[in-house]
N, C-alpha and C positions, 0 to 999 in steps of 0.2 A: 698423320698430322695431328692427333690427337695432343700430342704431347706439347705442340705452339698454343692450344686455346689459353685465352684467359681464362682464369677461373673465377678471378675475382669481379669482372664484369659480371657472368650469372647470380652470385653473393648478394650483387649490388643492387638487382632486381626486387630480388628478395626481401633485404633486410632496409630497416629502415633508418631516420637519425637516432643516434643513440644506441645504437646495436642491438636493439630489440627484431624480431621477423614480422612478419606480419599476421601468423598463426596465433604467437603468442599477445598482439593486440585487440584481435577477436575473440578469444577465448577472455580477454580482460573486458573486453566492450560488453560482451554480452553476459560474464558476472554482474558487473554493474545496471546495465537494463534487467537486469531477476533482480538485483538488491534492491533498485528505486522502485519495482512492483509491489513487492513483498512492504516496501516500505507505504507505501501509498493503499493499498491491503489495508494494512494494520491499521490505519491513521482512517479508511471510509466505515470498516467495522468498529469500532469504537466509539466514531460518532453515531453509528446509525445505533448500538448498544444503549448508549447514553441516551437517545432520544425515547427508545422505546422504555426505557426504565423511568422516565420524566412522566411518558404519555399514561405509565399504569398507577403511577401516585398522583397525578392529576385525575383520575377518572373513582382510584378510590376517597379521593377528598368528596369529589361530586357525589359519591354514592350517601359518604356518611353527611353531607348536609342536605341531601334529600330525606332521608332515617330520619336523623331530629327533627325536621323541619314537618314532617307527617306526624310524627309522635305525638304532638301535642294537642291540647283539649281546642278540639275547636267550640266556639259559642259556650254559653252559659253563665249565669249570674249567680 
């Protein structure tokens, strides 16, 4: 009796609207969750780059007006 099954009933399981299966939806799902990591990655290192390049010309300002600010003559007439 092989020969009376439906076939397209088990298909139908399967695939979904649009004729896509359901393999080929997870393999898309879960490109897109690695694209938005990757994406979101990029976007927490480069703020955390930018901060730390802020924090080291902020610290060498501090150093060079500590420098001048020692250098000079204290007291005398």
């Amino acid at each position: 009796m092989d020969c009376c099954r439906n076939t397209k009933h088990e298909n139908k399981e399967e695939s979904l609207k649009g004729g896509k299966n359901m393999a080929e939806t997870k393999n898309n799902t879960t490109m897109w969750v690695v694209i938005g990591v990757l994406v979101i990655a990029t976007i927490f290192l480069t703020i955390k780059a930018s901060s730390l390049g802020a924090a080291q010309a902020t610290a060498s300002v501090a150093k060079a007006a500590v420098s001048t600010a020692s250098s000079g003559m204290v007291g005398g007439c």
